[in-house]
N, C-alpha and C positions, 0 to 999 in steps of 0.2 A: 822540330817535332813532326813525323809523317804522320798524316793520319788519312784515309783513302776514304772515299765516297764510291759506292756502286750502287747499280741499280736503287734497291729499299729499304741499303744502312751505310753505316757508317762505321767503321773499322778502327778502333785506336791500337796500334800494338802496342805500347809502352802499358797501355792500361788492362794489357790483357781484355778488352770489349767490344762489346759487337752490339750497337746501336741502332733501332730500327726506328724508322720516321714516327714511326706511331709515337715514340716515347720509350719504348720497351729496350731496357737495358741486359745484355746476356754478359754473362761475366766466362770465357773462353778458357776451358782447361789450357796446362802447358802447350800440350804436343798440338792440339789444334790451332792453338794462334799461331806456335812458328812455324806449321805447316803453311796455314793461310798466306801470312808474312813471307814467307819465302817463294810461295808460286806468284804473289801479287809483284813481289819483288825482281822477282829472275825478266820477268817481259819474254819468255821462250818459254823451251819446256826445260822440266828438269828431270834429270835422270832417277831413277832410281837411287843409284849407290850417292847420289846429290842429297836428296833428299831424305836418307837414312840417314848421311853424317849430320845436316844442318837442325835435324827432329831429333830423331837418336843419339847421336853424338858418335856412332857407330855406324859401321859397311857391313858390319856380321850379323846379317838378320836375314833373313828372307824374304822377299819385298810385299811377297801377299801381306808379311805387317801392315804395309803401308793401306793397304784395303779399306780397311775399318775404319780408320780414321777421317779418308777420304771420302767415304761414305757419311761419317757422321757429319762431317764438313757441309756436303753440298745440303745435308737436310736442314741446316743453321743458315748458310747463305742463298739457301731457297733456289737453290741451282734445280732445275727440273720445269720448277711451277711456271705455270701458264707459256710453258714453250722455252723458258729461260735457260740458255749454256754456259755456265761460268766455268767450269772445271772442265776440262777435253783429255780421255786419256789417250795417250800416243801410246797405239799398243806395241810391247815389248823394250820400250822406250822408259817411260814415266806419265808425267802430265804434266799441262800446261793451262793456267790461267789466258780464260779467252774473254770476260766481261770486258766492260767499258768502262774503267777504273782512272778515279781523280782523284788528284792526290791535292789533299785541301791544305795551304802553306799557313799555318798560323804559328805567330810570336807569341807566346805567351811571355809579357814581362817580368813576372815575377821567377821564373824556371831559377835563375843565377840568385835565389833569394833576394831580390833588389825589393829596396825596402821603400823607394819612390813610389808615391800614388799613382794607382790608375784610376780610369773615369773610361767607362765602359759598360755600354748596355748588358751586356755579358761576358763575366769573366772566363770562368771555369765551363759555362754554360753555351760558352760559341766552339769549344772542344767537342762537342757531340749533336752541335744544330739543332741545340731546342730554347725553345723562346719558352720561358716559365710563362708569362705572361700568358700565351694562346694555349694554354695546356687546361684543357675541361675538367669544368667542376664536378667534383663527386658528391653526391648523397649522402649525407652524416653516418659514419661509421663502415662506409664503402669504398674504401680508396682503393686505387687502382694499383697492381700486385706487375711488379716487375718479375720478367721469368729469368730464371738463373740455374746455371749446374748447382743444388745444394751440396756444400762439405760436412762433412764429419761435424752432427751437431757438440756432440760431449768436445773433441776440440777447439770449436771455435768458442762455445759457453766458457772454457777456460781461457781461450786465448782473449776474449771482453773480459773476462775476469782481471786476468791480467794489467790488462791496459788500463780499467777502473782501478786498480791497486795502483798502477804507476803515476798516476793523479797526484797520488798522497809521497810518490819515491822519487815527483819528478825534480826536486831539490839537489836532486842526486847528478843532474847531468849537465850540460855545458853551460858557461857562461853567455850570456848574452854580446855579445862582441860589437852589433850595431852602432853606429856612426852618431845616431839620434838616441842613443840609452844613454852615452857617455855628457850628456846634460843635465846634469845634477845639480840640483836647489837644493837647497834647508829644507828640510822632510817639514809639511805642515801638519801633520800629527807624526808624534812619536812616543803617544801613552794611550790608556784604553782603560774599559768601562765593561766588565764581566757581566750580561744582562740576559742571560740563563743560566742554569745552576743548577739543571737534571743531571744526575751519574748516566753517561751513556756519551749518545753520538747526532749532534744537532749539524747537519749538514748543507741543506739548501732553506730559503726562508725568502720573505717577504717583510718590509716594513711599508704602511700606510703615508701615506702622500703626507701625512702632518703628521706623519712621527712621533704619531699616539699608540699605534700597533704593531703588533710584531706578531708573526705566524712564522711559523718554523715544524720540519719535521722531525721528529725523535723518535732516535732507536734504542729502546730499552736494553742493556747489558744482557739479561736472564732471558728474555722471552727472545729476543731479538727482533721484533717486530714492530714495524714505524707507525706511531700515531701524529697528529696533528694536535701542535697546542698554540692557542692565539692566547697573547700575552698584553697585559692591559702597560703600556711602561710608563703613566703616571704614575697608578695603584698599585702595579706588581704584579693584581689579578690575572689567574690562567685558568682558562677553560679548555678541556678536551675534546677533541673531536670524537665520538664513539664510532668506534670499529662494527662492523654487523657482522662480519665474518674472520677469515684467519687472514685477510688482504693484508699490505701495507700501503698507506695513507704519505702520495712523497710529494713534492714540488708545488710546493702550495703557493700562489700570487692573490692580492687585493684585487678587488676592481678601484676604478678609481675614488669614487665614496666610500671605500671599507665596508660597504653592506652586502658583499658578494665574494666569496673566494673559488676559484680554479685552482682541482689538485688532479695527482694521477693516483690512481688506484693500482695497483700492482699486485697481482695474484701471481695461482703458478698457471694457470689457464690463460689467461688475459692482461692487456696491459689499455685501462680504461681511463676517460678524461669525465671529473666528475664538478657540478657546480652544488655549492652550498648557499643559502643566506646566512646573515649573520648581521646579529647584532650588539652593544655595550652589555649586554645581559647574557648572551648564550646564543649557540647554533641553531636554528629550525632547522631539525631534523628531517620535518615532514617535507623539508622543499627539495631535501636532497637530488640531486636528476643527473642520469647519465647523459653527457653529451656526446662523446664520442668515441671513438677506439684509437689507440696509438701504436698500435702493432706488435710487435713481441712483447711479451713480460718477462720481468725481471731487470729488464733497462732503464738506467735514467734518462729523462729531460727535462728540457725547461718549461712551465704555461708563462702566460701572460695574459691581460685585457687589455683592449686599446680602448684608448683617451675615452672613448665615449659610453664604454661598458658593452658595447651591441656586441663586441666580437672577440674570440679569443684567439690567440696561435697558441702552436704548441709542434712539436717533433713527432715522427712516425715511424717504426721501421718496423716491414713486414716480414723481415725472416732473418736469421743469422746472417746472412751474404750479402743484405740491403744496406746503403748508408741510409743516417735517416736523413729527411728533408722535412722544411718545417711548412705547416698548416696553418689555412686564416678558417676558421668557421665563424658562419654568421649565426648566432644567437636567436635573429628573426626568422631566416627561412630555413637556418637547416644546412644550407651549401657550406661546402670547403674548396680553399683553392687551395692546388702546391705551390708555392712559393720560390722554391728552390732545387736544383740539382744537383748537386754533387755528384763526383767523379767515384766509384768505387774502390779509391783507394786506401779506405781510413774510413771512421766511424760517420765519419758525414756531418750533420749541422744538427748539432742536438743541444746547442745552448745558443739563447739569443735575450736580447734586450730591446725595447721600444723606447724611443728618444721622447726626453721632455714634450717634443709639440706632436709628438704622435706619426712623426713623416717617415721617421726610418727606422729598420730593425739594426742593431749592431749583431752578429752573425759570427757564432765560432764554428771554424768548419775543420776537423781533425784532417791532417794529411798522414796517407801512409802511415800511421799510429803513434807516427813518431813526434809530428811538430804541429802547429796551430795557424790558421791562416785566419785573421781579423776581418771580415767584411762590412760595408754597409751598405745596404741593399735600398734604395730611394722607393716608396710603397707607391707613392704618386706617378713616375714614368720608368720605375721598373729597372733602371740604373744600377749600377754595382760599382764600389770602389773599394779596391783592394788597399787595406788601412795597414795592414803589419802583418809580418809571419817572425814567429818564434819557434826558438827548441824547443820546445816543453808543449804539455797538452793543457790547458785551461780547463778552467770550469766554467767561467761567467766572466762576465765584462759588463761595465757598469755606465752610464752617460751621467758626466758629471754639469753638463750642458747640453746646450744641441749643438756644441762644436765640439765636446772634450770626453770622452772616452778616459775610465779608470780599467785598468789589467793587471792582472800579479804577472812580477818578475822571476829572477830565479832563486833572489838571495832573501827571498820572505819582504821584499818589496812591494808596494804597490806606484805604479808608472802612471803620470796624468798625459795622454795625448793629445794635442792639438791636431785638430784635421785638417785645418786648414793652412795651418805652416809643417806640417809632416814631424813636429818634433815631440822629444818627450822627455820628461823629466822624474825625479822620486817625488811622490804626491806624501807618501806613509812608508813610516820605517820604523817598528816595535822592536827588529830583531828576534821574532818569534814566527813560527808558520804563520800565514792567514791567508786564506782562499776566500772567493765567492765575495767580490764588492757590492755594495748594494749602498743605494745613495736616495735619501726623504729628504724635504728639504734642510736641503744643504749639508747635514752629516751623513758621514760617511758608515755604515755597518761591513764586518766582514765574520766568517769564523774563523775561530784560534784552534788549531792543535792537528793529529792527525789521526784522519779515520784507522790508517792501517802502521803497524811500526814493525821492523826487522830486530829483532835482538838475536843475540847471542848465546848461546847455550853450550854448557859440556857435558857430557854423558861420560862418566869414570869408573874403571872399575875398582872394587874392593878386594880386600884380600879375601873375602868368601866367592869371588869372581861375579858376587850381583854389582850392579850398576848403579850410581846415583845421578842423581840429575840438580844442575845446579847453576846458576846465569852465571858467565863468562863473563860476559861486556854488559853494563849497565848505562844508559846513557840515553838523553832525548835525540839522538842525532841518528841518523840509519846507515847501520852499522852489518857489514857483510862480506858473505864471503870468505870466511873466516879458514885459514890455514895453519896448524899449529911447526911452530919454528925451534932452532935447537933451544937450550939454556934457561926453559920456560916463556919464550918470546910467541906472541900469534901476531902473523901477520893476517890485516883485512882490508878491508875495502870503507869508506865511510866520506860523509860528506860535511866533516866536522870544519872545514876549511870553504864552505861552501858549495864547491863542487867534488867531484869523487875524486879522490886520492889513494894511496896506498899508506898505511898506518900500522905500527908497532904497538903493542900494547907487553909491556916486561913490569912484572907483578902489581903497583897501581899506576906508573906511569903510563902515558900514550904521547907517541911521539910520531911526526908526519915526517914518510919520506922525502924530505928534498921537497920540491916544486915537481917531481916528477908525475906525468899522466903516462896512465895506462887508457887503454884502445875502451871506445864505447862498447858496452851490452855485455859484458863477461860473464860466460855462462860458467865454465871452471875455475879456478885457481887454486893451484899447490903450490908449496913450499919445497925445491930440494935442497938437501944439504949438498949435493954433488955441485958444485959450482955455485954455492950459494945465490940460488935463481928463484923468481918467481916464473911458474909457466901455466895459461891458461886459453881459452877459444874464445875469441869474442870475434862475429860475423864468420863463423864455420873455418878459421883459421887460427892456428897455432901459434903464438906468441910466446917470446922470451924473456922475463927484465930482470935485468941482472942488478942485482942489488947492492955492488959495489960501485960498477962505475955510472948506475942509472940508467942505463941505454938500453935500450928496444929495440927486437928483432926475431921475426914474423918467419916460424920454422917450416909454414905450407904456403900455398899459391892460393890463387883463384879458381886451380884445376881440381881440387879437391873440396867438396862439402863434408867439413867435419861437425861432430858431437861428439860428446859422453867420455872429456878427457880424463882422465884418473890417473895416479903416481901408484908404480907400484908400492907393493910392502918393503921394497929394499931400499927404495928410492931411486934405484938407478937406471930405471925406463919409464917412459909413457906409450899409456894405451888412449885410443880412440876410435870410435867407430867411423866408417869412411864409405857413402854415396859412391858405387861402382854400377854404373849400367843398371839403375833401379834394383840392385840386391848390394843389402850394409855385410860388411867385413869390418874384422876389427884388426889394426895393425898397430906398433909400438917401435916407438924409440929410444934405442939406446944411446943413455944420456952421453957414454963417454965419449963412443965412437961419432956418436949422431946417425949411423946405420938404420933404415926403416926395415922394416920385417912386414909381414902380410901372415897372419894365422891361415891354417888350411880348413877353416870352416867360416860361417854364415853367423856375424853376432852383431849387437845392437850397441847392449853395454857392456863394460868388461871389469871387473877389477883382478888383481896379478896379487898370490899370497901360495908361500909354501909351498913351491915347486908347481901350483896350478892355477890356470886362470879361468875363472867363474865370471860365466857370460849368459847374457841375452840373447834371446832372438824378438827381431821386429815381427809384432803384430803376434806371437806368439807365447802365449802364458809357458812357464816353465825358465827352471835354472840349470844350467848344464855345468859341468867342469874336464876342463881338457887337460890332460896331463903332460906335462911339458918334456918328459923322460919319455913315458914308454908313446906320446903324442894317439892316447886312446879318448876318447870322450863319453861321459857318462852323464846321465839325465839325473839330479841329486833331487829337485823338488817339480811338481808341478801343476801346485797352486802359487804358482809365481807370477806375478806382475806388475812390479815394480820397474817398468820399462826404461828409466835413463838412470844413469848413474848416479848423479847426486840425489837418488833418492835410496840407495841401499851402500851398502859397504862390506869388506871382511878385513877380522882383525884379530888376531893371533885366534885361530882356530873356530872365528865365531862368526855366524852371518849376522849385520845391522840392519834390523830394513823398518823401514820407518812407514806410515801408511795413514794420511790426513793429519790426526791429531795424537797418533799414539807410537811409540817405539817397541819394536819384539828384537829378540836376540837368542841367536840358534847355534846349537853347536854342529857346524860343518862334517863332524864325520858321519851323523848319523840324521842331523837334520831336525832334531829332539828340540822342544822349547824350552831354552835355559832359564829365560825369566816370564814373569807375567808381565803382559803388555805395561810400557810406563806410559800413561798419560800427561800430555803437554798442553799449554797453557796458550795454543794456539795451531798454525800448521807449519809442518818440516817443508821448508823450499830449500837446503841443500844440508848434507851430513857428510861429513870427513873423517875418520879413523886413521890413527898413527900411534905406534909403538911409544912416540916420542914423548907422547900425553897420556898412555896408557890408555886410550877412552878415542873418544870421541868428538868434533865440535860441531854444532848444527846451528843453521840459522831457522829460526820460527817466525813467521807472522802472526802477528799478536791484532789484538781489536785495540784502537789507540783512543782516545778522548778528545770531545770538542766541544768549543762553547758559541753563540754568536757574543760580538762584542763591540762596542759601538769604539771609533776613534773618537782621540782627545786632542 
């Protein structure tokens, strides 16, 4: 891995960043880093038309492009200040990096996912040269504010959305394959004990060191709003925590007496760290006191007390583009230290656990959004070992000792690890979800069920041409994707076999294809009759699987960034939007020939019906339709934006467009509303029309049910 030192940062290009001594993390648009990257790289200069292809990906520009960027470059790498020349332009030429640039050689162990321990002052945290440890304390509720290019808040609040939804989906994705999972004992629990019994959604929690109490937070189904309720589990007794405003009340921890809890407060302004008293009788309300601030609102994480009560951690993150890192404050004076860095690849270190004797934090730290990296950070000489990386994203990790470590698996397991011999085995095994271990003396707590669920839906029409709406697929398992097939058949997506498979469902049966895997992350999937094929995008390329002889095969490269796949009305092409020199086109496939085509206009999404194809434009509200005959284009709505495909459709003369929680249905010739909005019982994350079902199939996210539950 290269990562360069000059002058007063430090350079990662893998991680797209730009590190300054101080501490201060900048997270490098595209074209700047591989601008950077490529002058640091060359050791000369580089040309113009050089630097156009390796930035641009193109020679067709004008190079004053190049101006702007270079410019905004030397004001990042402080090229100027105090006499400084890192960038030299060679006029008529290009430019040439002229610093004094070191290229820092680190191994990171774990890169090949190798699941051997390290023992290492700094893991993640010798990547960008900062010692946690010498990094200054802040002032209670003053932490220091990493600068960063901000993105597009409404997508990234989606795109956290997202990755909190996939918490509950992540079931859905790859086996655990590791060397050390394939050590399997006799599960020492494999029954359970239901020990809340609210209608709603009981998600993160606390039990009392003597496993007399239980604090957990609840989201009420109607209000949707989380309060705090501490549960007496001799007597049953639950007391509420009172709300004073429209906050929600999440992550509640004991101290170690149970006469003290740490929660977070969660507004739409703030996301606050609060202390309560408490005792066998009721909360003192009057002691209530803010301790701190956590940074954004709307995010979870975890608190905690340590062993002595004086001081609490807890997670921070100051803006959409921050990971978080986690916080000690001291109780007496007021100070907080960071603890932690993470790399801004992934959500950062936002759940952690304190070991039995108080010496170490166990440390989940999200990679890339995609996987989970297990730490244990030594609180006494500031150590880090790198304990395990899985697929899947976690919630908690529990110390079942001060050597052994509890973690959920992929198949609704929980794993007991040995730290000290690096192995792990099935600790719990119900066969049901359960997230979030939590261990009092010596039982085990987890919860059962799942905050968010995928189901299935069909939207049909009648013969007065209204629609009804009615579940398709009924099942605890998450179930998606859904494509309707000839003879009454729908093929989906589901993880009824544990991991994600492709699956038939023909009137009540359901039957799994084969052993066959389809490619991670499928954004599309259709069914054509033309070659009885599955075809859909998963990682911006086009896939093919053919559903007779099972075999897989990938109809694009790496040279194309694809979206927004859709089957025509005939069945007999695909459409997709297609990344060209930063302007989307939409082109298609003819299934028979396999011939790509390019439309002669500018679209996002497309769908193909009745001689015309009704398209998107990127970043622009409005629906177009281009006529395939006379190749005219007309502007048909535009209060339109429903930007990617799987969120609208057309279907024998009607537009589908589906929008949060409700479905509208319009007739195409005139754009008139055919029915009154149908409201759903959740939100449309993808809808599909075909002739071959009359209607429609959608998948919805629905709000799923949880309980805490002690193992037996």
């Amino acid at each position: 891995m290269a990562i360069y030192e000059c002058n007063n940062w430090i350079f990662n290009p893998k991680n797209q960043e730009l590190v300054y001594l101080d501490g201060e993390v900048l997270q490098l648009p595209a074209r700047i880093c591989a601008c950077l990257q490529t002058l640091i790289e060359a050791k000369e200069t580089v040309f113009y038309d050089e630097l156009l292809l390796k930035v641009w990906g193109t020679i067709h520009r004008d190079p004053s492009t190049i101006s702007s960027v270079i410019s905004e470059l030397r004001k990042l790498i402080n090229c100027g200040n105090n006499g400084i020349k890192l960038i030299q332009t060679v006029p008529k030429k290009g430019y040439r990096f002229v610093g004094d640039v070191r290229n820092i050689n680190i191994i990171v162990q774990n890169e090949q996912l190798d699941s051997n321990r390290v023992q290492t002052n700094n893991v993640e945290e010798n990547l960008f040269a900062i010692n946690n440890d010498d990094l200054e304390p802040t002032i209670a509720g003053k932490s220091t504010t990493w600068g960063r290019i901000f993105k597009s808040p409404k997508f990234l609040c989606l795109l956290f959305f997202g990755i909190i939804v996939s918490i509950s989906y992540s079931l859905i994705g790859l086996n655990i394959d590791s060397k050390d999972e394939l050590t399997t004992t006799i599960p020492q629990f494999s029954s359970f004990e239901v020990i809340t019994h609210e209608e709603g959604l009981e998600m993160d929690f606390d039990v009392s060191n003597d496993a007399n109490w239980l604090v957990y937070s609840h989201e009420d189904r109607e209000s949707k709003q989380t309060n705090i309720f501490v549960k007496n589990l001799l007597t049953g007794e639950i007391q509420i925590l009172p709300v004073d405003d429209m906050s929600n009340y999440e992550s509640p921890s004991f101290s170690g007496d149970a006469t003290k809890i740490v929660y977070i407060k969660n507004s739409e302004e703030a996301c606050e760290v609060w202390i309560i008293h408490f005792n066998s009788s009721s909360f003192d309300v009057s002691s209530r006191k803010k301790i701190s601030e956590c940074g954004l609102s709307g995010f979870w994480t975890t608190t905690s007390f340590s062993n002595d009560s004086n001081s609490i951690y807890f997670s921070r993150s100051n803006s959409l583009t921050e990971p978080f890192r986690i916080y000690k404050h001291d109780l007496t004076t007021g100070y907080e230290r960071n603890l932690t860095a993470p790399s801004s690849s992934g959500r950062g270190d936002y759940s952690f656990s304190l070991s039995p004797d108080g010496t170490r934090l166990a440390i989940i730290r999200n990679k890339l959004w995609q996987s989970t990296i297990i730490l244990v950070k030594n609180l006494e000489n500031g150590s880090i070992s790198l304990i395990k990386e899985l697929p899947l994203l976690l919630e908690r990790v529990a110390w079942y000792s001060n050597n052994e470590l509890i973690y959920r698996g992929m198949n609704w397991q929980l794993y007991l690890h040995d730290i000290q011999n690096n192995a792990s085995s099935i600790f719990a095994n119900i066969f049901q979800p359960i997230y979030f271990p939590v261990v009092a003396d010596n039982r085990i707590f987890t919860y059962k069920g799942m905050s968010q669920k995928i189901e299935i839906w069909s939207l049909k029409e009648n013969n007065d041409e209204f629609f009804t709406l009615a579940k398709e697929i009924n099942s605890p398992y998450q179930d998606l994707n859904a494509t309707p097939g000839t003879n009454g058949i729908t093929y989906f997506l589901s993880n009824r076999s544990a991991i994600e498979q492709v699956w038939r469902k023909e009137g009540d049966h359901y039957t799994k294809i084969s052993n066959a895997l389809l490619p991670d992350k499928i954004e599309n999937l259709y069914y054509s009759v033309l070659g009885h094929a599955l075809f859909g995008v998963s990682d911006k390329r086009i896939f093919k699987f053919d559903l007779e002889s099972e075999t897989l095969q990938w109809l694009s490269d790496d040279s194309k960034s694809i979206l927004n796949l859709s089957l025509s009305e005939d069945e007999n092409s695909l459409l997709y939007s297609v990344d060209i020199n930063e302007q989307w086109f939409v082109e298609t496939i003819d299934l028979s020939s396999m011939e790509v085509t390019r439309f002669p206009f500018n679209g996002f999404s497309a769908h193909k019906s009745n001689g015309h194809v009704y398209f998107t434009r990127y970043r622009k509200s409005g629906l177009w339709a281009f006529n395939l005959k006379s190749e005219t284009i007309v502007k048909i709505r535009d209060d339109f934006n429903a930007l990617y495909s799987s969120y609208w459709d057309v279907y024998a003369d009607k537009l589908v467009l589906t929008s949060s929680d409700t479905v509208q249905i319009y007739a195409l010739s005139n754009t008139k509303l055919i029915q009154q909005s149908i409201k759903l019982n959740g939100s449309v994350r993808n809808i599909q029309c075909s002739d071959l079902i009359k209607g429609c199939l959608l998948d919805i996210d629905i709000a799923g049910s949880t309980e805490v539950i002690e193992l037996k």
